[in-house]
N, C-alpha and C positions, 0 to 999 in steps of 0.2 A: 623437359628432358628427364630423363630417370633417374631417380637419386643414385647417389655416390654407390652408399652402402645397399642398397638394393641391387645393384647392378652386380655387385662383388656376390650376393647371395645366391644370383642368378651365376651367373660364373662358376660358384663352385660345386652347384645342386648340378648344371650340367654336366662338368667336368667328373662329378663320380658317376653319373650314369654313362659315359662311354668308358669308364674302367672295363677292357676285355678280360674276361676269364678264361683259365688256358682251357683248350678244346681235347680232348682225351681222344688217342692213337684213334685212326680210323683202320677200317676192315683188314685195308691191304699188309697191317704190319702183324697183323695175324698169319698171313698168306702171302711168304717172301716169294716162293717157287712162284706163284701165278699172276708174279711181278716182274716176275725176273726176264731182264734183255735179252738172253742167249734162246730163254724157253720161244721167246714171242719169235724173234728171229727164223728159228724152228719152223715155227706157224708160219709165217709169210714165207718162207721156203718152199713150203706144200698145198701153197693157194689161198691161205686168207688173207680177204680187202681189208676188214676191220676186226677191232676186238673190243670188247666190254669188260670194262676191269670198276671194282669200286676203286672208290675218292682214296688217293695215296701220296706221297709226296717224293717218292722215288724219280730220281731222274733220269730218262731215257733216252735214246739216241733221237736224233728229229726226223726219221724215215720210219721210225717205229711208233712215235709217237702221235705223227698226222695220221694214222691209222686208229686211233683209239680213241673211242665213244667211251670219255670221263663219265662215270655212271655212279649216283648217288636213288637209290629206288627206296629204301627201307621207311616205310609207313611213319615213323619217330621221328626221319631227319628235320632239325632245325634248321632255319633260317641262316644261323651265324654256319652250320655245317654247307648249306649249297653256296652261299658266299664263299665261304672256302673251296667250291668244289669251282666255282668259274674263275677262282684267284688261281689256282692251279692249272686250269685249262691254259689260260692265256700265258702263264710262265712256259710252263711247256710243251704248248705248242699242240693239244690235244684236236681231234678234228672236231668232235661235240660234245655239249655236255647231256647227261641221258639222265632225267628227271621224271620226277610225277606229275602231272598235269595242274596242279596249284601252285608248283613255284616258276612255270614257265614263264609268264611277266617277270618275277623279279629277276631271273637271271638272263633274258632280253634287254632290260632297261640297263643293267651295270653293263653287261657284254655291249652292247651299242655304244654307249656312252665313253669307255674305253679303248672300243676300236677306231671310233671316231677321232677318237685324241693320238692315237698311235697313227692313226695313216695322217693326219695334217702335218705333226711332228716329223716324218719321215720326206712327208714332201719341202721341208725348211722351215718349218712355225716354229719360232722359239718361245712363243707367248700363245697360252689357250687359254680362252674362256669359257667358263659353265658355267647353266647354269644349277644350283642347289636345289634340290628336293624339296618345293615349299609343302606340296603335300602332307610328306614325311613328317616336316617340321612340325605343322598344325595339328597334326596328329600326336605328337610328341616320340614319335619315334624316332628319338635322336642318334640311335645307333645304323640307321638303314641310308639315313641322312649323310652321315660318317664314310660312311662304307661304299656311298654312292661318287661320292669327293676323292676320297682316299686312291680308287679304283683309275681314278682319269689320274689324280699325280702320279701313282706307282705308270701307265704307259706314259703318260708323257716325262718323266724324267729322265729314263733311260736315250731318250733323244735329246737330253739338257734342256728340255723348256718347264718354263714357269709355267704357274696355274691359279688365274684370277676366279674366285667363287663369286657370282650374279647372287644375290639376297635377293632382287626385288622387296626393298622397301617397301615401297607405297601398299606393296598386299600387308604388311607385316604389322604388329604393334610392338611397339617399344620394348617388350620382354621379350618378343621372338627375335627380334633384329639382335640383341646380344646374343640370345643363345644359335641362332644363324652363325656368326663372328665366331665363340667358342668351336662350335661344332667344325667349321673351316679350318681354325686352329688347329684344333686336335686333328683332323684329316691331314696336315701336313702342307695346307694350299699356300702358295706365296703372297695374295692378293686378297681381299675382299672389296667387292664391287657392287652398287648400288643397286644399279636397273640395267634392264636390258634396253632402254629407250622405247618400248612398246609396252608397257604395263601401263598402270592407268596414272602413274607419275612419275617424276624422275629425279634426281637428286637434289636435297636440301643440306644445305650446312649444318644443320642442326643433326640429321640424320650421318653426316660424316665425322660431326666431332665426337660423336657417340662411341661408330663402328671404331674412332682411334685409338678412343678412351679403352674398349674391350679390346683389339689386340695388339696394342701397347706398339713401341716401335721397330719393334721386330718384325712385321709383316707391314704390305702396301695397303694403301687404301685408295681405291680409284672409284673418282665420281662420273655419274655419265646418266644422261638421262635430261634433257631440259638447257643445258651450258652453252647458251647461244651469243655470249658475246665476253668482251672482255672482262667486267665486272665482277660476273656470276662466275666466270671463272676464279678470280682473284678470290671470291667468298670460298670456294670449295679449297682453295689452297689454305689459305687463313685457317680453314676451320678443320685440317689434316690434311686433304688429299696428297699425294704423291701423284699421281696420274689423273688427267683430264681424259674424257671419251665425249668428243664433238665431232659433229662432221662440217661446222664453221669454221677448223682451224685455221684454215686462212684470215678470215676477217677476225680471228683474237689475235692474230698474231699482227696484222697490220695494225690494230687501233694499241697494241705495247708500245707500235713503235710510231705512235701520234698519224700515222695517216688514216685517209679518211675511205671504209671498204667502199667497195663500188658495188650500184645497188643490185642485191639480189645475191653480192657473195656467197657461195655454199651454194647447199644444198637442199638447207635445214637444219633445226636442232635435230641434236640425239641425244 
């Protein structure tokens, strides 16, 4: 397991690289009038479907606003700037966001991932899970990482549900699996969770007392991945967990309480 003091090193080396720096006024506060609700109103008066407006944070009515192609084009735009432009889309309710052709994957993948969480939330999920950006991570791009997490809490909260982040362990090594845990942290997720039960392993005790040790007990920890009887269950609680993911719950739950499952209970591990 990874020592004490290395762990806290790792922790705090992550923890300054998502320090956000503030992001400096975009276009539209240059250009209030070509912002302004009464002007657009006007426009749809006289026949326009849509509008193109830069990245702004002005709020607008939601008949005027499903009308407008959120548009960020300028050759310079950052990463953290179209992040902000599809943070903005989904607040208020834009019809598209209008980009340069290199950042249309990244504002796919957060937009997906987001609306994903919004519509199950709407249909009753009080609980969603994702999963985390392993890519990102291995890259060390811990801010995209962040940003990807961050994106499913801000829609699923507004519908009050929680938000377990997937690590997949078993891809990970012992310094990514902390800074995994951190980066969840700092995204705001309620949960960190092992595996998806389809990676090429599933949860170890040793890997839960870890994720506990990093985000202390202020957030969950749920094992899942492998926990196919009473036992192994009992290990993942012992070693933190707050939440089990099996799909034997029946036969853990019969052998607590001393009877004996009937053969082939379940389904399977998960």
């Amino acid at each position: 397991m990874t020592d004490g003091h290395l762990v806290d090193a790792v922790v705090r080396a992550v923890l300054a690289q998502l320090v956000h720096e503030e992001e400096p006024p975009c276009a539209c506060h240059a250009a209030p009038r070509g912002c302004c609700p009464d002007r657009m109103g006007r426009m749809l008066g006289q026949g326009a479907a849509r509008f193109g407006l830069q990245a702004g944070t002005n709020l607008y009515p939601r008949d005027i606003a499903r009308r407008i192609d959120h548009t960020l084009l300028k050759p310079e735009a950052t990463r953290e700037q179209i992040e902000a432009l599809c943070r903005e889309a989904r607040e208020h309710g834009f019809a598209t966001v209008c980009v340069n052709p290199t950042w249309v994957s990244l504002c796919a993948v957060a937009e997906v991932k987001a609306y994903e969480a919004a519509r199950v939330v709407e249909r009753g999920a009080c609980e969603v899970d994702m999963v985390m950006n392993v890519g990102a991570l291995k890259s060390r791009d811990y801010r995209l990482g962040e940003r990807d997490i961050a994106a499913v809490v801000e829609s699923s909260r507004g519908g009050g549900a929680l938000v377990k982040v997937i690590i997949e362990a078993a891809l990970l090594t012992d310094d990514e699996k902390v800074k995994a845990c951190v980066i969840a942290r700092a995204a705001g997720a309620d949960f960190v969770k092992t595996s998806t039960g389809f990676g090429p392993g599933g949860a170890t005790a040793a890997d839960v007392a870890l994720m506990r040790r990093v985000v202390g007990p202020e957030m969950g920890v749920k094992a899942a991945g492998g926990v196919r009887d009473l036992k192994s269950a009992q290990a993942m609680l012992e070693a933190g967990a707050d939440r089990i993911g099996a799909s034997v719950g029946v036969k853990i739950v019969q052998e607590s309480r001393g009877a004996v499952p009937a053969a082939g209970a379940g389904p399977g591990g998960y």
